[in-house]
N, C-alpha and C positions, 0 to 999 in steps of 0.2 A: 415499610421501605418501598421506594421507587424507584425503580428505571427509565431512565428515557432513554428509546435505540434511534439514532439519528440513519437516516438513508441517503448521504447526497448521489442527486444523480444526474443524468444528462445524457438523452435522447435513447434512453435503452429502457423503453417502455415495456419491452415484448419480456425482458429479464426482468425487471423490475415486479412485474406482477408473479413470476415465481417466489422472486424474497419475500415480498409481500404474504403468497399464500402457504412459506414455509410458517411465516410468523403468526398466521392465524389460526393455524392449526396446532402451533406445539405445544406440549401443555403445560399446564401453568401453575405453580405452587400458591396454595394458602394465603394472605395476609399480604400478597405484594401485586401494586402496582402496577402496570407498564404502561407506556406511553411512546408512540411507534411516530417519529417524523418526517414525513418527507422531505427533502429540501428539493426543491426543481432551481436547476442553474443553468436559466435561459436556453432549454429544452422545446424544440420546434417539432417534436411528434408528438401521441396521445399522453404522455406523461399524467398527465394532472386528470384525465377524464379517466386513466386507468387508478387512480387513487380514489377518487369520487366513486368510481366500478367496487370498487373491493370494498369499502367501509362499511355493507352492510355484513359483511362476511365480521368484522374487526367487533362480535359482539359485550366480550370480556376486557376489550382492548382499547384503546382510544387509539384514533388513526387520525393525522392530521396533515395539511399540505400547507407547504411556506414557497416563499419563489426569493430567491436571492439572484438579484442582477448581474452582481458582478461576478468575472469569472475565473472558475478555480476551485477547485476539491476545498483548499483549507478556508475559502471566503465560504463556501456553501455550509462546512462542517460548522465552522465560528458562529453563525446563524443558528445552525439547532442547536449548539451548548449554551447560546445566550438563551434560545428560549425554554431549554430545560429548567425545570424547578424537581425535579428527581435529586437522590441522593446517587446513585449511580449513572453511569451512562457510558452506552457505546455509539460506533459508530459502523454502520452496515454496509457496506459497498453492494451497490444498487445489481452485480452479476453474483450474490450469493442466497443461499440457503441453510437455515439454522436448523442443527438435530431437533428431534422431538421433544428431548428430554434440558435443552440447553438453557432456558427459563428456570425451569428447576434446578439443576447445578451452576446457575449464577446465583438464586436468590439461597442456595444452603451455603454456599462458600461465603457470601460476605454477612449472610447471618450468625453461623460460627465464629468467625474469625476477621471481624468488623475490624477489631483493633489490629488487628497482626500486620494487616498488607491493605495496599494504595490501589492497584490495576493488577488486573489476573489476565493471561493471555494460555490460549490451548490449540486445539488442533483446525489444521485449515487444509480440507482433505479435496482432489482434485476431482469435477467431474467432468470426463473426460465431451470432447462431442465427434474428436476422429481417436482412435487407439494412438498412442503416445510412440513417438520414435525411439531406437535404442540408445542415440545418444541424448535421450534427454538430460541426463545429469546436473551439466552447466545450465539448465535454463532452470530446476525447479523449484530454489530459494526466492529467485528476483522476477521474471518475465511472467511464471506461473505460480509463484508467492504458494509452493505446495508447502506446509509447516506441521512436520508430524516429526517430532521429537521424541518420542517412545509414549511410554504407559506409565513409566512414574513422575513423579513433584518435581520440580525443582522452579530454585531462584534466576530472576532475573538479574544481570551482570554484565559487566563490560567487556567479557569473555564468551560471553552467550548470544545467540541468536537472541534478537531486539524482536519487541512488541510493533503488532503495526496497528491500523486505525479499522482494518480488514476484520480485525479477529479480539480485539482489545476492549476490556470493561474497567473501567477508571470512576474512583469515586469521584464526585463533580466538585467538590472541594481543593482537588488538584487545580484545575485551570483558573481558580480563583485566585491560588498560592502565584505558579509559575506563568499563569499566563495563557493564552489561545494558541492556537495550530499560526506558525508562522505564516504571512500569505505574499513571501516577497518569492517564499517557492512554492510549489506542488502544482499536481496538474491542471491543467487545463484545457478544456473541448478533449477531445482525442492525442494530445501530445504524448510525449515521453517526458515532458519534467516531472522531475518529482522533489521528494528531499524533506515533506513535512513531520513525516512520521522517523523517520530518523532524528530532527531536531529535539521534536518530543521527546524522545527517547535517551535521547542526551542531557536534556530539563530534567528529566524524572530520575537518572542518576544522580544526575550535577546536584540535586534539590534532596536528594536523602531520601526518595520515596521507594516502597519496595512492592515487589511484586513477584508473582509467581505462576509457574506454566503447570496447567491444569487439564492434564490428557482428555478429562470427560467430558470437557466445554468441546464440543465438534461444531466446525462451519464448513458448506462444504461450497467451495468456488468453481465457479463454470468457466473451461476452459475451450475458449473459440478453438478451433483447426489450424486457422492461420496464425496463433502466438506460438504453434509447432513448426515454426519454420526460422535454419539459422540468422536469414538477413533480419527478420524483427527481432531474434535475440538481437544483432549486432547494433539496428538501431535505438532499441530499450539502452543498452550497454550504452552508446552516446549521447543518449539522456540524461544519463546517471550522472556522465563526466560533465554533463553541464549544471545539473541538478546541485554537485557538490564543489561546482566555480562559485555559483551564487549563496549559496551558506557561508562559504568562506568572507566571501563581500559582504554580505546582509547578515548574520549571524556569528560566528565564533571565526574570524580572519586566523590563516594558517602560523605560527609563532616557529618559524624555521627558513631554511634558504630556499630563496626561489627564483626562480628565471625563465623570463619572459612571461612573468605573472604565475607561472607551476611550481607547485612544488618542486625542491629539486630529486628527491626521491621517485617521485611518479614518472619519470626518463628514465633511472635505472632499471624497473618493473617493470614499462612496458619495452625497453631492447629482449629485455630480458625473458617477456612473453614472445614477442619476434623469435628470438632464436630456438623456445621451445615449439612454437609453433611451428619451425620446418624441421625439427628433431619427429617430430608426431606424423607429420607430410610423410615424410622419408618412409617411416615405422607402418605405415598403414593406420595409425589408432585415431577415429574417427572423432568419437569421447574427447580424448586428450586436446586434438587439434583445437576444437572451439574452446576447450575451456581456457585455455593459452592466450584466446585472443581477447580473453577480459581485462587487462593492465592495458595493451596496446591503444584497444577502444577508449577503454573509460580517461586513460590519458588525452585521446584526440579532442575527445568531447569538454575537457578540460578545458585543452587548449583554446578550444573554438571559443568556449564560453567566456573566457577571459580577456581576450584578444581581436575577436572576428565576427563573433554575434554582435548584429546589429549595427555593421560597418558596410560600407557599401561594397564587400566582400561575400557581405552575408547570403543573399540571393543567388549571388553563380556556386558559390560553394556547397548553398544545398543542391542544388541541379546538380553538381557533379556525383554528389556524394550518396544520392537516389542512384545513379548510373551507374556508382561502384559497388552500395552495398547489394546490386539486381544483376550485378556480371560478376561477385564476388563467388568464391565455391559456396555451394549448397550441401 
């Protein structure tokens, strides 16, 4: 059996050689494989000279570098699955680090239990680089992707917290079935789009595939100082809402009433975060307050996406919209 762990990344040379020397060092079971890829996506620091840096360290391991042009997590990702020839494969986001043991509880689980399950997803534990604020709560599913769902098994469902590309090992037989990482979303350079790992994740239902969250699989993801602050929650949260205007357009279009291009539901969720969010004001509860303001946002960011991105609206609106979310409460 083989792995191939895909790494797309882009200009975070300095984190990158961390994942790198978590992966050279974990240990490795019997009889399997691995095969570790870089993908560099048009990355202007050391990138490539820290991957040449590390290979002599990769001596059980095969380590290799690819450079994908165009830009965007899911063109750079599409790149290393096309050049996988592995029966397995993940995909490593270029600010993480894999437990010691997580080689090994990938290559016993799909040895076992080859037939049973399609993608296994586990724990995605945070490493802090400032101490976390009290109200982190709202931010630690989505802006810091923290994913620790206890200590037992369980299945993946349309009820359940979804698999992302962060933390997820998929046999490579899937994207053969359903297809590649869509690339009309996900991010790009430094943005907030996103939307490709959700699409996936909606494939791998829609498609009959199963999968299962597997506490022993640990990744643990580095958490900058600055995603601890509410305005990049609030711009992440704007992302989102533009993130899932274009899935709608490019992928699975909304099958319900809508106006002025939104859902019409997502107007009554985000009043409806308005009014809780000055119930919270009033109450002192700091917590509560931001988490109120996820409908509100993710709806604007809708909107904009539908509407106003890429109108010649688009420019002054982000200048304002820099000036609000930097005078908004903190």
């Amino acid at each position: 059996m083989k792995l191939n762990v895909i790494i797309p990344t882009f200009n975070r040379d300095k984190s990158l050689k961390k994942t790198l020397s978590s992966l050279a060092a974990a240990r490795l079971p019997e009889n399997f494989q691995i095969e570790v890829t870089v993908v560099d996506n048009n990355s202007t620091d050391d990138t490539k000279r820290v991957v040449e840096e590390m290979q002599p360290q990769f001596t059980d391991i095969k380590l290799e570098y690819l450079f994908e042009k165009k830009q965007g997590r899911s063109h750079a990702l599409n790149t290393g699955i096309k050049a996988a020839d592995g029966d397995i494969l993940s995909g490593i986001d270029d600010d993480e680090e894999i437990d010691e043991n997580w080689f090994v509880e990938v290559e016993k689980i799909f040895r076992e239990r080859w037939n049973e399950i399609d993608f296994v997803g586990g724990k995605l534990l945070p490493n802090w680089e400032a101490a976390p604020p009290v109200w982190i709560e709202p931010l630690k599913d989505g802006v810091i992707c923290w994913r620790d769902y206890g200590d037992e098994e369980w299945v993946y469902d349309r009820t359940t917290p979804m698999i992302t590309g962060g933390h997820g090992i998929f046999k490579r037989s899937i994207f053969e079935e359903i297809g590649l990482y869509d690339e009309n979303v996900g991010a790009q350079g430094k943005g907030f789009i996103s939307g490709e790992d959700e699409i996936l994740y909606d494939q791998l239902l829609t498609n009959g595939k199963r999968g299962i969250y597997n506490p022993k699989l640990i990744i643990y993801h580095y958490v900058p100082a600055y995603r601890l602050d509410k305005n990049y929650y609030r711009r992440w949260l704007f992302g989102v809402g533009i993130s899932r205007s274009l899935a709608d357009v490019h992928y699975k279009p909304f099958d319900g009433a809508i106006l002025f291009g939104v859902p019409r539901w997502m107007y009554r969720t985000a009043v409806r975060g308005v009014i809780d969010k000055v119930k919270h004001l009033i109450k002192r509860r700091e917590t509560e307050s931001l988490a109120a303001e996820n409908q509100p946002v993710l709806f604007a960011g809708y909107f904009y996406g539908r509407n106003l991105r890429d109108s010649w609206l688009d420019k002054p609106l982000q200048i304002f919209a820099k000036r609000f979310f930097n005078s908004a409460e903190r």
